[in-house]
NUVO-425752 format. One record per residue: residue in three letters; z, x, y of N, C-alpha, C in turn; residue number from 1. Coordinates in Angstrom, 3 decimals. Each point is the difference from the previous one (the first is absolute). Layout:
REM residues N
fido Ala | n_z Z | n_x X | n_y Y | ca_z Z | ca_x X | ca_y Y | c_z Z | c_x X | c_y Y | vextor NUM
...
REM end
This chain:
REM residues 144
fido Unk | n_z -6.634 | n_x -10.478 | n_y 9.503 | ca_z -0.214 | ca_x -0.245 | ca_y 1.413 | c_z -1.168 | c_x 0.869 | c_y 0.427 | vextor 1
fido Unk | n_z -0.856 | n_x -0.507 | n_y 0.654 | ca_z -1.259 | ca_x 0.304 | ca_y 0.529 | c_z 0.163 | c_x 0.356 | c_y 1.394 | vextor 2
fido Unk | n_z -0.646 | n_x 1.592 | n_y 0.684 | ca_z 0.145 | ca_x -0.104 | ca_y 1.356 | c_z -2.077 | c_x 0.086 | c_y 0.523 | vextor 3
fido Unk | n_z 0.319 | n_x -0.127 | n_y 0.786 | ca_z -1.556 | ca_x -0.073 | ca_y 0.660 | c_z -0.140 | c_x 1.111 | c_y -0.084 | vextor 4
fido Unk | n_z -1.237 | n_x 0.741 | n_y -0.428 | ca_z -0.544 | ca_x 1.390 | ca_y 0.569 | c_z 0.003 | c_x 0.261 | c_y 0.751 | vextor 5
fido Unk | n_z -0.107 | n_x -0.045 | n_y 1.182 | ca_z 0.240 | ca_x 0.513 | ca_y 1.579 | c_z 1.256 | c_x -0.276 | c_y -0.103 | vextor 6
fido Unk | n_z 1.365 | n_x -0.359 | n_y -0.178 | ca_z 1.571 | ca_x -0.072 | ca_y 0.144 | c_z 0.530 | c_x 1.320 | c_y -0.365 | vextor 7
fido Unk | n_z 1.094 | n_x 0.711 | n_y 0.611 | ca_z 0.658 | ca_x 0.868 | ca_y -0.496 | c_z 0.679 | c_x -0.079 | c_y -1.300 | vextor 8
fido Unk | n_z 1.156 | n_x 0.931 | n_y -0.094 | ca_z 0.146 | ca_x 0.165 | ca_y -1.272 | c_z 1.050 | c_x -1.568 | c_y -0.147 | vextor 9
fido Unk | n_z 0.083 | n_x -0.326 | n_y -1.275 | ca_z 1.015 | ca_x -1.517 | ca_y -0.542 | c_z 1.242 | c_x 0.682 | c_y 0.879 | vextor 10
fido Unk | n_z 0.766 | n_x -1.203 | n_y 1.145 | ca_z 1.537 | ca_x 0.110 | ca_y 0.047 | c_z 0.750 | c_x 0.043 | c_y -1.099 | vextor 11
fido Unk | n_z 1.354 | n_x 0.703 | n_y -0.333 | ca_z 0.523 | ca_x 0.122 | ca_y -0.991 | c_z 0.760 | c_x -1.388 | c_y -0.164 | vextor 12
fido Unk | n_z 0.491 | n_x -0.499 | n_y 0.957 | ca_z 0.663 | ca_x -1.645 | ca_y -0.192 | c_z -0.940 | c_x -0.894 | c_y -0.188 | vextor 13
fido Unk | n_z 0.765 | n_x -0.793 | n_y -0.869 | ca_z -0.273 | ca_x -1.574 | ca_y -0.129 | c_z 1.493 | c_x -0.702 | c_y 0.335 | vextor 14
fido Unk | n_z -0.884 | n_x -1.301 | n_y 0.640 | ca_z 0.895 | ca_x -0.362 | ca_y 0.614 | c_z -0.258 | c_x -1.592 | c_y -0.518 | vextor 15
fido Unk | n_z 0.758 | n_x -0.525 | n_y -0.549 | ca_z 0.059 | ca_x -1.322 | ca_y -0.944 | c_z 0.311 | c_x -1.261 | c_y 1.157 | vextor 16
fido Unk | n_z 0.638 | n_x 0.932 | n_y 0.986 | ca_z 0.290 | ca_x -1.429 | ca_y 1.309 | c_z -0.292 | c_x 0.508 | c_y 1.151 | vextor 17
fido Unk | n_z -0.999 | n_x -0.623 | n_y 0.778 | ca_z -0.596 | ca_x 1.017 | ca_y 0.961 | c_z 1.290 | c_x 0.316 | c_y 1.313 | vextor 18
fido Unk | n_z -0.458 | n_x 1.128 | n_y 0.477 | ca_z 0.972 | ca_x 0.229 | ca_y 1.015 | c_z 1.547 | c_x 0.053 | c_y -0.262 | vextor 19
fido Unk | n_z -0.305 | n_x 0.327 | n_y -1.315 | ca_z 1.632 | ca_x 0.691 | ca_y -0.690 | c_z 0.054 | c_x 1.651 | c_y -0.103 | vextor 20
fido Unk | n_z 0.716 | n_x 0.186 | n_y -0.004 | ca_z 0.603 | ca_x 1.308 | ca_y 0.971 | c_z 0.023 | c_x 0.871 | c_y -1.598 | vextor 21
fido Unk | n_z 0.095 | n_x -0.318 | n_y -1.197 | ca_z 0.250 | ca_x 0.121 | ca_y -1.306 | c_z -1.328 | c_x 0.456 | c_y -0.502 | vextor 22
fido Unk | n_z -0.371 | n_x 1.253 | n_y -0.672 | ca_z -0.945 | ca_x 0.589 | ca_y -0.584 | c_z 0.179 | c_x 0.395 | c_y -0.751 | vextor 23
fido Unk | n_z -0.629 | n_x -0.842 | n_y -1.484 | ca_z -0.432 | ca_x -0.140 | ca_y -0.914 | c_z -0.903 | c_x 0.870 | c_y -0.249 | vextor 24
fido Unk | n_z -0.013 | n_x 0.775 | n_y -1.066 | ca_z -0.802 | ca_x 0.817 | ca_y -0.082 | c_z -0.274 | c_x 0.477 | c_y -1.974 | vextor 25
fido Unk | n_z -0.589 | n_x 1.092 | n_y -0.262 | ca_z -0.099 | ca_x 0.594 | ca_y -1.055 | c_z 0.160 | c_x 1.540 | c_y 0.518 | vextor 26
fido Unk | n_z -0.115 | n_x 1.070 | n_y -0.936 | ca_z -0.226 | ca_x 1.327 | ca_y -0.009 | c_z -1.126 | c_x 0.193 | c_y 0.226 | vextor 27
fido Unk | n_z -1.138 | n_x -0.682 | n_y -0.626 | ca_z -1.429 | ca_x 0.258 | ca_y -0.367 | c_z -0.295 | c_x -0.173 | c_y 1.872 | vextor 28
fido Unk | n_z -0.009 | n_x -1.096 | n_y 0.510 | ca_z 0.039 | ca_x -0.268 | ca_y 1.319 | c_z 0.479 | c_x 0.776 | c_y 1.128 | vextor 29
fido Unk | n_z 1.359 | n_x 0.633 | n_y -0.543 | ca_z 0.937 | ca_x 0.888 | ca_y 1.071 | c_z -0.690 | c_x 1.202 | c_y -0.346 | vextor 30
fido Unk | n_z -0.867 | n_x 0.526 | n_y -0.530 | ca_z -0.681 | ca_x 1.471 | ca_y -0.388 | c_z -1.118 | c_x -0.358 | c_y 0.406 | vextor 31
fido Unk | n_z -0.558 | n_x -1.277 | n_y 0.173 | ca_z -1.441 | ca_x 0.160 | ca_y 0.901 | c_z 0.096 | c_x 0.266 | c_y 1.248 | vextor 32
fido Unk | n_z 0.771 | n_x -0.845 | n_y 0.195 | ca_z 0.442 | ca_x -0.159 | ca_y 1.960 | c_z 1.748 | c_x 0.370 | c_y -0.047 | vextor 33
fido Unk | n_z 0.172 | n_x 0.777 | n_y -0.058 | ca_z 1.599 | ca_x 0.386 | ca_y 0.585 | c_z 0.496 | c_x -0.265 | c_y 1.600 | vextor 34
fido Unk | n_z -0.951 | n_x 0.387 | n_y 0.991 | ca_z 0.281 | ca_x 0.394 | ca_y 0.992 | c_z 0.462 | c_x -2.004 | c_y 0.498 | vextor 35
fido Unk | n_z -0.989 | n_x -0.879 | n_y -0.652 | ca_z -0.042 | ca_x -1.512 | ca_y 0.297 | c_z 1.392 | c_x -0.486 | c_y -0.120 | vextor 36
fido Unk | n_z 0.681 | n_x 0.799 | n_y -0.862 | ca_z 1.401 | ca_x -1.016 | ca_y 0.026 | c_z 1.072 | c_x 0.963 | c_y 0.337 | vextor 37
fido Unk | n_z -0.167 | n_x 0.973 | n_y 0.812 | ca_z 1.023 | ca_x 0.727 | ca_y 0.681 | c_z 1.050 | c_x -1.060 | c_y 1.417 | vextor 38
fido Unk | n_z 1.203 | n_x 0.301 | n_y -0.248 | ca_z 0.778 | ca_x -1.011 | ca_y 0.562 | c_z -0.112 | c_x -1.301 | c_y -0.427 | vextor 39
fido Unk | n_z -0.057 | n_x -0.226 | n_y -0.651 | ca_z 0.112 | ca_x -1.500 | ca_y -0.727 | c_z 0.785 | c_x 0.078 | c_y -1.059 | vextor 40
fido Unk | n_z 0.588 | n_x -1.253 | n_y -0.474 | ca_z 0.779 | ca_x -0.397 | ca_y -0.465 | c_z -0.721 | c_x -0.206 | c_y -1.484 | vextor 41
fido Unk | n_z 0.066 | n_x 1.139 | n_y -0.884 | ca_z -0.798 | ca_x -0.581 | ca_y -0.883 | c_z 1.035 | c_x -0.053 | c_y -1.800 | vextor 42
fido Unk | n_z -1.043 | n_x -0.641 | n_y -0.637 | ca_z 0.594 | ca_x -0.587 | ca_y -1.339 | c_z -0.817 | c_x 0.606 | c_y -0.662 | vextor 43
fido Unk | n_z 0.172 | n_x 0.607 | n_y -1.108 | ca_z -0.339 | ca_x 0.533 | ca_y -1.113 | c_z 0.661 | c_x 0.551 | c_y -1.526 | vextor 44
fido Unk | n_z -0.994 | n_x -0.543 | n_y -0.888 | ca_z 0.917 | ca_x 0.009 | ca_y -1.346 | c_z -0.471 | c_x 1.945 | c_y -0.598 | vextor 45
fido Unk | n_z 0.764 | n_x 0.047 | n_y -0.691 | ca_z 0.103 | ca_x 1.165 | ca_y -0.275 | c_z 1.067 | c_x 0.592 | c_y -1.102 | vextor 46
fido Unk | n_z -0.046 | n_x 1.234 | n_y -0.380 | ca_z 0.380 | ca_x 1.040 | ca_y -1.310 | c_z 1.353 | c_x 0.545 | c_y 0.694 | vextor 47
fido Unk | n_z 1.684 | n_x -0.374 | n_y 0.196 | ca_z 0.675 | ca_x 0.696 | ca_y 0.673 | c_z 0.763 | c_x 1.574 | c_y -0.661 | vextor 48
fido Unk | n_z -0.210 | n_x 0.962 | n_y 0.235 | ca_z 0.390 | ca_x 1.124 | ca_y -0.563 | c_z 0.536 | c_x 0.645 | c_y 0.937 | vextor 49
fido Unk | n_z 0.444 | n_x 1.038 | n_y -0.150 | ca_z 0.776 | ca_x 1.115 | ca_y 0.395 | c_z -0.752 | c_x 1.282 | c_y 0.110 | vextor 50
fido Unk | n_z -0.574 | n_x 0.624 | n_y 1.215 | ca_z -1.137 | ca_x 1.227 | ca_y -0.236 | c_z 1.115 | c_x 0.890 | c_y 0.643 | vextor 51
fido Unk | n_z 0.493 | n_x 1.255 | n_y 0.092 | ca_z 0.379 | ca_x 1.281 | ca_y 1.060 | c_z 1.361 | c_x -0.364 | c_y 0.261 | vextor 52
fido Unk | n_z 0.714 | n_x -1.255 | n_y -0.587 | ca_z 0.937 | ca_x -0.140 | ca_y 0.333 | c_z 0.106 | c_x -1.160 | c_y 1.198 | vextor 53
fido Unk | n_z -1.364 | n_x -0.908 | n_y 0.291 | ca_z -0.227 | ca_x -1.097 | ca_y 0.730 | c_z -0.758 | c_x -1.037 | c_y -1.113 | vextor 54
fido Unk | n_z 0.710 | n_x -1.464 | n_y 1.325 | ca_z -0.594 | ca_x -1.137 | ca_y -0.768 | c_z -1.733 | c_x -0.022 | c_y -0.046 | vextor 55
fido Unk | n_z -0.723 | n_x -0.134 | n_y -1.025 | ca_z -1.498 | ca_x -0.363 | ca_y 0.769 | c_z -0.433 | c_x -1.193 | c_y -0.988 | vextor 56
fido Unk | n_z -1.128 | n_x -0.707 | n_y 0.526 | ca_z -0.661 | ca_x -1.041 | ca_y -0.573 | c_z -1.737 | c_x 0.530 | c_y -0.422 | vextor 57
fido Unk | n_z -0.065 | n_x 0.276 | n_y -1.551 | ca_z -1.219 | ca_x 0.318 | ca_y -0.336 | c_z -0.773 | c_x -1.246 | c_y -0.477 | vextor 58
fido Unk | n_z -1.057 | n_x -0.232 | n_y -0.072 | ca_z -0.499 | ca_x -0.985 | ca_y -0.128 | c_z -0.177 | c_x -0.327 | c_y -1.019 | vextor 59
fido Unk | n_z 0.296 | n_x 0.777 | n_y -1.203 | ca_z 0.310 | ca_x -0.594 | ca_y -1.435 | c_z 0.630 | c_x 1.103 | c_y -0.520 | vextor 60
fido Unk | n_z 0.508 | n_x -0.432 | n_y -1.221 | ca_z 0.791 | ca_x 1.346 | ca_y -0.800 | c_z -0.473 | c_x 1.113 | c_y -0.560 | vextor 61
fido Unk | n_z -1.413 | n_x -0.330 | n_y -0.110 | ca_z -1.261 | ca_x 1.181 | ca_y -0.519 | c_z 0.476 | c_x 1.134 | c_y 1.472 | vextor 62
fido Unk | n_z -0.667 | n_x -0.842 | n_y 1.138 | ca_z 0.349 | ca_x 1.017 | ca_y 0.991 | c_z 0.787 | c_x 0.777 | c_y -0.188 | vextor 63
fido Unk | n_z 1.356 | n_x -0.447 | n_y 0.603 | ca_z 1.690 | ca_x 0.609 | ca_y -0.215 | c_z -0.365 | c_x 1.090 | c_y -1.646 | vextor 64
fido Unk | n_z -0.738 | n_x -0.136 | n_y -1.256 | ca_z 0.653 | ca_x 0.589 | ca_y -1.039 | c_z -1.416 | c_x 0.890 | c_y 0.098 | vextor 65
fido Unk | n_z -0.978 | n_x 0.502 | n_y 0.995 | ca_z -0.629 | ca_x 0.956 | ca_y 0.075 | c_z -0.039 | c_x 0.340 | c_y 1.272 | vextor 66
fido Unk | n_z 1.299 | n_x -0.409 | n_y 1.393 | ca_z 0.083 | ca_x 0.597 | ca_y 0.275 | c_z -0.882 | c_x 0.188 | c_y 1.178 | vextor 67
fido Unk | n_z -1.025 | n_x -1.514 | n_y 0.061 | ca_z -0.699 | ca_x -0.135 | ca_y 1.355 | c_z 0.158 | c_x -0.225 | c_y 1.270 | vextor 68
fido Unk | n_z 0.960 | n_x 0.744 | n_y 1.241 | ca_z 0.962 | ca_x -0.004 | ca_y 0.386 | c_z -0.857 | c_x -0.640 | c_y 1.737 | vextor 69
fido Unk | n_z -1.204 | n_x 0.522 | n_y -0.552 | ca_z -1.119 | ca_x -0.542 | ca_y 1.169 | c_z -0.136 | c_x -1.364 | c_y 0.253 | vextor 70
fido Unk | n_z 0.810 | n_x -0.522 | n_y -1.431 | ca_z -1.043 | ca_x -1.278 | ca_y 0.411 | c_z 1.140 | c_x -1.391 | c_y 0.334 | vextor 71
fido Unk | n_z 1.447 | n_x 0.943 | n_y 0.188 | ca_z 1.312 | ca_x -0.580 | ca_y 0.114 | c_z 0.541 | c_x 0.108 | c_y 2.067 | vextor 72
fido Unk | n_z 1.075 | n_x -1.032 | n_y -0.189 | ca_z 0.651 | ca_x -0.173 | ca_y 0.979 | c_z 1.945 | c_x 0.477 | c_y -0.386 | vextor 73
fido Unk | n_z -0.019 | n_x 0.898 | n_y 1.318 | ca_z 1.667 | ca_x -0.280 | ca_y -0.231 | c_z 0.424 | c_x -1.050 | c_y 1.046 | vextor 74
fido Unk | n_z 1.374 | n_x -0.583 | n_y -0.487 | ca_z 0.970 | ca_x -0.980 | ca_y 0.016 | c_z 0.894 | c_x 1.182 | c_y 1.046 | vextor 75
fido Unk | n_z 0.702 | n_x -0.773 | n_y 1.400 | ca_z 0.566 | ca_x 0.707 | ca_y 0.553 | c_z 0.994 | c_x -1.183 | c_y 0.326 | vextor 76
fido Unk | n_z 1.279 | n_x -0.015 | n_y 0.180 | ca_z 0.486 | ca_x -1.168 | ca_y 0.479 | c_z 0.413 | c_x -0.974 | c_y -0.713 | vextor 77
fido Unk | n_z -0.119 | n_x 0.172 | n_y -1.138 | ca_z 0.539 | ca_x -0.837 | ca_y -1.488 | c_z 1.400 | c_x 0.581 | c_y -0.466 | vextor 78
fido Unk | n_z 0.741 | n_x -1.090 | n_y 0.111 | ca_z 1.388 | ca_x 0.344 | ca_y -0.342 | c_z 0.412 | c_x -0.009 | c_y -1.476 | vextor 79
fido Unk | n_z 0.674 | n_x 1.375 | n_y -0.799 | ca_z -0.155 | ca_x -0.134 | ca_y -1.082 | c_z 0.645 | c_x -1.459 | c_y -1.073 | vextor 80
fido Unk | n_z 0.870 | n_x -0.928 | n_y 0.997 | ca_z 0.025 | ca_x -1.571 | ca_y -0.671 | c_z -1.383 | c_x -0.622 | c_y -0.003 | vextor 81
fido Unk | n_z -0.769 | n_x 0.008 | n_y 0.675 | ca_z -1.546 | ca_x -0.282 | ca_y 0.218 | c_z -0.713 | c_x 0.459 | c_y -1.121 | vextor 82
fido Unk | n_z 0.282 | n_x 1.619 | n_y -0.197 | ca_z -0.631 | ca_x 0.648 | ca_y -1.434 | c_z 0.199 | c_x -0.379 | c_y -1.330 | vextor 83
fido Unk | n_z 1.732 | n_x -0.042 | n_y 0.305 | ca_z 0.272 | ca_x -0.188 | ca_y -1.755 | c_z -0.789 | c_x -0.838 | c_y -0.676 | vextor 84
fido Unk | n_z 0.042 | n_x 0.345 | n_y -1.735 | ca_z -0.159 | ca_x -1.248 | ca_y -0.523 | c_z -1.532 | c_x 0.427 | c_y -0.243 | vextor 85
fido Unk | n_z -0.483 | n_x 0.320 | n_y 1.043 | ca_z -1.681 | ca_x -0.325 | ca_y 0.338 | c_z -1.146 | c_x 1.148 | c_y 0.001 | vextor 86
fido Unk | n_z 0.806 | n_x 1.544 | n_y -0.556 | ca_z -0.638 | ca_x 1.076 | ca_y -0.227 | c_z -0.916 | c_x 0.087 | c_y -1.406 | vextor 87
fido Unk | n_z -1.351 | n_x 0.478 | n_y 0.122 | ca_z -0.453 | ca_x 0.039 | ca_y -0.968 | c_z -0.631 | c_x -1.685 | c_y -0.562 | vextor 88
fido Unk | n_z 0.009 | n_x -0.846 | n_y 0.821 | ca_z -0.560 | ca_x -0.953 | ca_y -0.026 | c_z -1.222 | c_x -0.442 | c_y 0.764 | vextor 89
fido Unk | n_z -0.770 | n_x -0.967 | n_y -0.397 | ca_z -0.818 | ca_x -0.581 | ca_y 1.107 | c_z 0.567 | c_x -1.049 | c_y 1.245 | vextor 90
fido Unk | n_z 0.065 | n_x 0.545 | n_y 1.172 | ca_z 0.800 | ca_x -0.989 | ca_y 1.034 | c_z -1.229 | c_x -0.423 | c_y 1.293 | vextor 91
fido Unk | n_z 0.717 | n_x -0.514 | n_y 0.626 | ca_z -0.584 | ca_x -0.808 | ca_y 1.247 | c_z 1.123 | c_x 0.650 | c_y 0.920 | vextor 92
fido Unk | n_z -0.804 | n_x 0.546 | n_y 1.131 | ca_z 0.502 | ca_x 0.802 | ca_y 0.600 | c_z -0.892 | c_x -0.593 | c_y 2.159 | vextor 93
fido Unk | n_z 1.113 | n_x -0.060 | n_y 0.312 | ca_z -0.286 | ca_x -0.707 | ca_y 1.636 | c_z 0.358 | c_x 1.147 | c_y 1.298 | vextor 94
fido Unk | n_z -0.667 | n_x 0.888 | n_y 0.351 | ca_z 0.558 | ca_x 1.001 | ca_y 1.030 | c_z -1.235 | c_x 0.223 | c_y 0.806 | vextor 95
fido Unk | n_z 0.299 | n_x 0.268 | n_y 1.248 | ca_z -1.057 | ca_x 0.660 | ca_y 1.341 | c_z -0.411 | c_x 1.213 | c_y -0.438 | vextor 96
fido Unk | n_z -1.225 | n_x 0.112 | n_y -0.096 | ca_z -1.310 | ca_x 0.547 | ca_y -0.520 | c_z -0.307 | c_x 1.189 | c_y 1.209 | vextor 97
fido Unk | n_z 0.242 | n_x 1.465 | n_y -0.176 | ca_z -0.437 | ca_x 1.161 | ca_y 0.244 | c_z -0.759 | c_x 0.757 | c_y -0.685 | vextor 98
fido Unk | n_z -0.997 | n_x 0.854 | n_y 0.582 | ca_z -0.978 | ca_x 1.137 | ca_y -0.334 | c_z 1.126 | c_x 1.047 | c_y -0.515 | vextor 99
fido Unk | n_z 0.220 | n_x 1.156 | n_y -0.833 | ca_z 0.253 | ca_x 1.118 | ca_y -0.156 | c_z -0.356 | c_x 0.960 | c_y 0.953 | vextor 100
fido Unk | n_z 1.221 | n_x 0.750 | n_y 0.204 | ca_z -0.107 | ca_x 0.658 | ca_y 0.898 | c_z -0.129 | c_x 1.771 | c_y 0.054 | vextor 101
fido Unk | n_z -0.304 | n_x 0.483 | n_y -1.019 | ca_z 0.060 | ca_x 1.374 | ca_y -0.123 | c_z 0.414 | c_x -0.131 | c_y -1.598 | vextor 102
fido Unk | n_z -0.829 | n_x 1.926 | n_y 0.020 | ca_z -0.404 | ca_x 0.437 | ca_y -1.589 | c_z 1.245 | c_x -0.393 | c_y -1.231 | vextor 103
fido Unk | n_z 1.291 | n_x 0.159 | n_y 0.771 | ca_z 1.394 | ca_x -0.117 | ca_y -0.738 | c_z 0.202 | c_x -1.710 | c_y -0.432 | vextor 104
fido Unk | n_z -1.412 | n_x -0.895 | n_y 0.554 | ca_z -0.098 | ca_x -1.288 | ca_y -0.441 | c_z -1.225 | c_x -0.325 | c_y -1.063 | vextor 105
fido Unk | n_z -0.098 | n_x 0.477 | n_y -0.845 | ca_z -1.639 | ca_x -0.202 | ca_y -0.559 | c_z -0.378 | c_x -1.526 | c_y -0.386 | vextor 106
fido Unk | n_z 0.867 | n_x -0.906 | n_y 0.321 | ca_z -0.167 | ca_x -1.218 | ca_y -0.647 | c_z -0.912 | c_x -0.747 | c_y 0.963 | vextor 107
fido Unk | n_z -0.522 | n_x -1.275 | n_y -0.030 | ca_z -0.895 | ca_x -0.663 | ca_y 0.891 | c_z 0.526 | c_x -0.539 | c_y 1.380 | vextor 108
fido Unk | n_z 1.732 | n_x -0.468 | n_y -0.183 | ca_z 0.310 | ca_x -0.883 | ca_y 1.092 | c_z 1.580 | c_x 0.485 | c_y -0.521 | vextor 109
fido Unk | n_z 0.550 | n_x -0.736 | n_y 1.260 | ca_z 1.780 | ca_x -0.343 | ca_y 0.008 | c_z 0.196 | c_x -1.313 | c_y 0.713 | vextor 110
fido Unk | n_z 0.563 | n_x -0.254 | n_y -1.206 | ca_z 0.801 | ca_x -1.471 | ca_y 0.500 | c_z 1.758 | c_x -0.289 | c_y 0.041 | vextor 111
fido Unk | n_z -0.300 | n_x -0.191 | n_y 1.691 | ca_z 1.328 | ca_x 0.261 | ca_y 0.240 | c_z 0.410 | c_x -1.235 | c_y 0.188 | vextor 112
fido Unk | n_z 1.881 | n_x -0.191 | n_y 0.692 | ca_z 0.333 | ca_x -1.052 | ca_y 0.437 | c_z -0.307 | c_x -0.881 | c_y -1.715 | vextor 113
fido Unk | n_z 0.585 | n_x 0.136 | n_y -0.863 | ca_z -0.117 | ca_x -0.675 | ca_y -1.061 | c_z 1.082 | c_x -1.422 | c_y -0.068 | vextor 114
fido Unk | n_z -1.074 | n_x -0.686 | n_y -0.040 | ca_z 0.810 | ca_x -1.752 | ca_y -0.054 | c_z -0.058 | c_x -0.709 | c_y -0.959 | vextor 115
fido Unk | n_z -0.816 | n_x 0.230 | n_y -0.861 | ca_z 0.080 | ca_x -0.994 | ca_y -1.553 | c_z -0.563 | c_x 1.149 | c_y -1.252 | vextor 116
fido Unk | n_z 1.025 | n_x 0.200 | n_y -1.227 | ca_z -0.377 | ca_x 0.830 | ca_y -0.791 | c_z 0.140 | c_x -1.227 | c_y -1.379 | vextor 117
fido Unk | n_z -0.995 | n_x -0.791 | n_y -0.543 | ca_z 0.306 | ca_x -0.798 | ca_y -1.087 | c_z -0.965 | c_x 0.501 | c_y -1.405 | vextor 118
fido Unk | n_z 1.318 | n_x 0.113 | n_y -1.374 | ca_z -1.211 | ca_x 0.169 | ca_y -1.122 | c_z -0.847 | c_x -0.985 | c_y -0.082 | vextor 119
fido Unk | n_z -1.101 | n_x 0.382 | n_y -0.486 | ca_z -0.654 | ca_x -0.656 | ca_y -0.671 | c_z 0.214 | c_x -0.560 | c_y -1.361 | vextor 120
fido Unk | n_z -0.487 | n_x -0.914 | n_y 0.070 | ca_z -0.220 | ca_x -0.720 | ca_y -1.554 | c_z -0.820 | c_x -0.163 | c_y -0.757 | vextor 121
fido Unk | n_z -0.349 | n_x 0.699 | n_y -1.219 | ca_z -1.321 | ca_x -0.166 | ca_y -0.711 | c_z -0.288 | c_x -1.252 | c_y -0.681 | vextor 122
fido Unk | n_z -1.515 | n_x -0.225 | n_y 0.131 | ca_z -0.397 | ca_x -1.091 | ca_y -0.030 | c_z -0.209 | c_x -0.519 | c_y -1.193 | vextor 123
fido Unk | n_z 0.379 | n_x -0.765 | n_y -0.884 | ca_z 0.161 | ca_x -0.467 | ca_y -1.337 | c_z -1.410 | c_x -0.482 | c_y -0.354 | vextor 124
fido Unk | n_z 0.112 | n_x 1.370 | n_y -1.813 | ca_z -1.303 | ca_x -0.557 | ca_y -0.195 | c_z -0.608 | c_x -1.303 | c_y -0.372 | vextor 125
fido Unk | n_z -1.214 | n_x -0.348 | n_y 0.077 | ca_z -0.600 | ca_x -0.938 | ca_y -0.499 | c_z -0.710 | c_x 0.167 | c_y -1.451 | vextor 126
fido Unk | n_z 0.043 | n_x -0.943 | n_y -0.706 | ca_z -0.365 | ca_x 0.163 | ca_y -1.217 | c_z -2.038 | c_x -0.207 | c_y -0.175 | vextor 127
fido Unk | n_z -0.411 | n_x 0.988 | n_y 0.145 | ca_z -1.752 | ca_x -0.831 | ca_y -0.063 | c_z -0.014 | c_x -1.154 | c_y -0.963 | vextor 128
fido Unk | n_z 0.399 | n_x -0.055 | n_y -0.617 | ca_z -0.573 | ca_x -1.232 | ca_y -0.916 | c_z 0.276 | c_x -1.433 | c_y 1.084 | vextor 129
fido Unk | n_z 0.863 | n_x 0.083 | n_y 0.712 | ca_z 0.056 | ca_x -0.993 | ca_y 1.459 | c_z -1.260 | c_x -0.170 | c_y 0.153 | vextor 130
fido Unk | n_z -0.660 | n_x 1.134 | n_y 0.365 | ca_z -1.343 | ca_x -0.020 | ca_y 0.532 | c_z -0.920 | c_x -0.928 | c_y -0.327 | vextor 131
fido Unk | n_z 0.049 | n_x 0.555 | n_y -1.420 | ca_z -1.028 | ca_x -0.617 | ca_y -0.851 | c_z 0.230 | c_x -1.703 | c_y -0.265 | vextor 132
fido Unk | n_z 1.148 | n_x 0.048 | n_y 0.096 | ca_z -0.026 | ca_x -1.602 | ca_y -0.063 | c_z -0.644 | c_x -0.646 | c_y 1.391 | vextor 133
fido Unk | n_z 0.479 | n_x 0.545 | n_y 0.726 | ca_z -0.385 | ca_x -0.309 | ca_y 1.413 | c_z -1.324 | c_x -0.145 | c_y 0.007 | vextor 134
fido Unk | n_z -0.848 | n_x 1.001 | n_y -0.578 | ca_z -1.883 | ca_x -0.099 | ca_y 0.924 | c_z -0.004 | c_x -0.890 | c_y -1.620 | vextor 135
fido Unk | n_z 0.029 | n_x -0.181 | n_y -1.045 | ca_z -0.034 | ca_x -1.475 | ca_y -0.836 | c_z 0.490 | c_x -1.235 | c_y 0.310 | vextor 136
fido Unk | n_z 0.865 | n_x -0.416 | n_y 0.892 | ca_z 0.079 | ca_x -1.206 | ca_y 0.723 | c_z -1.049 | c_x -0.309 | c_y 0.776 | vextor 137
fido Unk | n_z -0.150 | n_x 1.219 | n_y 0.882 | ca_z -0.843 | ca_x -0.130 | ca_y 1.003 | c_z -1.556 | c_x -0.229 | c_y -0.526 | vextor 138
fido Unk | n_z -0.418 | n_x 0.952 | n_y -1.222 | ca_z -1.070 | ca_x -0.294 | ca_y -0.844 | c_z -0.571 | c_x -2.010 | c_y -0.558 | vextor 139
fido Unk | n_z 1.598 | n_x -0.248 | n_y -0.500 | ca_z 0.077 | ca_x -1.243 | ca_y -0.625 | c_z -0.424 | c_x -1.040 | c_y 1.025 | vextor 140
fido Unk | n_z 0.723 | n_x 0.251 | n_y 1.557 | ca_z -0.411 | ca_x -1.279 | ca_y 1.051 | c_z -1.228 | c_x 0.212 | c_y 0.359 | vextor 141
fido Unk | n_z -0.040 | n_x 1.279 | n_y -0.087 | ca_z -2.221 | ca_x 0.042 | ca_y 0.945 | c_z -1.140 | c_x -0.452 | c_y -1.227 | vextor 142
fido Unk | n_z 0.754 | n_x -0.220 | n_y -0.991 | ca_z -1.062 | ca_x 0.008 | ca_y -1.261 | c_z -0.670 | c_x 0.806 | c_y -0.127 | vextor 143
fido Unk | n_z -0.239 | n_x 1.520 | n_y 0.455 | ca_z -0.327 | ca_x 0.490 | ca_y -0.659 | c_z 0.314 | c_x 0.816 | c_y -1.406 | vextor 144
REM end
């Protein structure tokens, strides 16, 4: 996504249906512009671990296993039936989007009011040789 040079910084939402209340987002996005999706209802996939004795969402497991605590959100408002099951996984995670509020928070945001905590599912590999058959069909009809 491209912004104009004269535009401020990228909003952290995307919004797939306009004038939906639902923000879609990434990490990479919520660390450019944080302040853009404060109070909103936002969605984001993420690393769920356990830091200090709280839930948080790091943005991958590299994070969480060195410990990049900057570049994470805690989970406030997630009921531990909501959790189970789903620690230490990659999940999809739906809660109202706050700034951190002091030094005893070092993480980027808090997302409270937690309403949808779902694992993820990894995406089954593909075999390249698919591939290759593929751009040889495609080779065979263009003649070249």
């Amino acid at each position: 996504i491209h912004a104009p040079a004269d535009s401020g910084p990228l909003d952290a939402c995307f919004h797939r249906v306009s004038n939906s209340s639902r923000c879609g987002t990434s990490f990479a996005r919520l660390n450019a512009n944080p302040r853009s999706a404060v109070g909103k209802d936002v969605v984001l996939v993420g690393y769920l671990a356990v830091r200090n004795g709280l839930p948080v969402l790091f943005p991958s497991e590299d994070d969480y296993s060195n410990d990049v605590v900057f570049n994470a959100v805690e989970l406030r408002g997630a009921g531990s039936e909501m959790l189970d099951g789903k620690w230490y996984r990659m999940v999809i995670v739906q809660a109202r989007f706050s700034l951190s509020e002091g030094p005893q928070e070092p993480w980027l945001g808090v997302m409270s009011g937690v309403s949808k905590v779902d694992a993820m599912l990894p995406v089954e590999r593909e075999d390249p040789a698919a591939l290759r058959v593929h751009i040889d069909s495609i080779r065979d009809r263009s003649g070249r």
